[in-house]
ZAMARGU-4260 file (C-alpha; in steps of 0.2 Angstrom, whole numbers, plus 5000, padded with zeros to 4 digits):
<rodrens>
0) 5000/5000/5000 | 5009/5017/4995 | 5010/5032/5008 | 4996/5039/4998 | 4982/5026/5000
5) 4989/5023/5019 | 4984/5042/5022 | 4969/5042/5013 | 4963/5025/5023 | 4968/5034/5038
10) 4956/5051/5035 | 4943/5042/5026 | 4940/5027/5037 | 4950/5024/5053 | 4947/5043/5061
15) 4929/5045/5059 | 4927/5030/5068 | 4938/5034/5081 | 4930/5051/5086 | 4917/5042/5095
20) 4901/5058/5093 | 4893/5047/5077 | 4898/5028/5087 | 4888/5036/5102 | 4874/5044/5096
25) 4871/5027/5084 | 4873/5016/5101 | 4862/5028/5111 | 4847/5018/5119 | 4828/5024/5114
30) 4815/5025/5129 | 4805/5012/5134 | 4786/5014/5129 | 4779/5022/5145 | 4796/5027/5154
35) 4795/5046/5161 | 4808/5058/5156 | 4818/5065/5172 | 4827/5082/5169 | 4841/5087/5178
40) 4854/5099/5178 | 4871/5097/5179 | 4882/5111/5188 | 4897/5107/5176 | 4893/5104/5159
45) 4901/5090/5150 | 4913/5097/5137 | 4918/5080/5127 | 4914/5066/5122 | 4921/5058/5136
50) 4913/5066/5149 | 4896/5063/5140 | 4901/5046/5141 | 4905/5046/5159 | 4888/5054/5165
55) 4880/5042/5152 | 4889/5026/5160 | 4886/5033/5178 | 4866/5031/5177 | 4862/5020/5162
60) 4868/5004/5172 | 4852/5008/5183 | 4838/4996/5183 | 4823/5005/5175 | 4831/5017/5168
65) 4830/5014/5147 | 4840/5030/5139 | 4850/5047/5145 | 4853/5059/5134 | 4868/5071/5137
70) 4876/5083/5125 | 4893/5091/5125 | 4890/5109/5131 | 4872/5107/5135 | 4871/5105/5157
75) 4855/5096/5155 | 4852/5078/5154 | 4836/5070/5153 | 4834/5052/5160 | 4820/5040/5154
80) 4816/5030/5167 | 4803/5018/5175 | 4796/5028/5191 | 4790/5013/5197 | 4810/5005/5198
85) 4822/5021/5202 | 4817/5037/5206 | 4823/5055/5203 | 4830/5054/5218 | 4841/5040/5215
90) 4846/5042/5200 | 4853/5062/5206 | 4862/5050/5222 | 4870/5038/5208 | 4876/5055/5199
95) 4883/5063/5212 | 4892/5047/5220 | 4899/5047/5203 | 4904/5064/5208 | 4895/5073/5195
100) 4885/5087/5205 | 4867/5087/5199 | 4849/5094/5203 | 4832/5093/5196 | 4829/5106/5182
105) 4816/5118/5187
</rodrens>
């Protein structure tokens, strides 16, 4: 393979894939039919797409909750959950354990 086609596989195929924004929104769970969506604040906002990850992996994990949505530079998150399984309450606990400081959006 010359330098050429190595560069050109590089740009074309191997970075996009490796930025993770495109991977993550494709991967991103839907909301259960009947699941509530909770709003909360965040009192840093993520700026990356790691730290989106982290406050993604820091609640989804929780039983009844079926999606989160967080985007880079937006300190709101909402959290589709079953009320029924994990409260508001909870889920703002499991955040700020994580040590993401959180509250309810008004």
């Amino acid at each position: 393979m010359s330098c050429r086609a190595a560069l050109l596989f590089l740009v074309v195929v191997w970075l996009p894939a490796c930025s993770g924004s495109e991977a993550a929104a494709a991967a991103a769970r839907q909301p259960a039919p009947g699941h509530v969506a909770a709003t909360l604040k965040l009192d840093d906002e993520p700026y990356c797409d790691s730290c989106v990850h982290r406050v993604t992996e820091a609640i989804n994990w929780l039983p009844g909750v079926s999606a989160v949505d967080v985007k880079v530079g937006d300190p709101n998150i909402k959290v589709w959950h079953d009320p029924s399984s994990v409260t508001d309450a909870k889920i703002l606990e499991v955040l700020n354990k994580a040590g993401e400081k959180a509250s309810l959006a008004p």
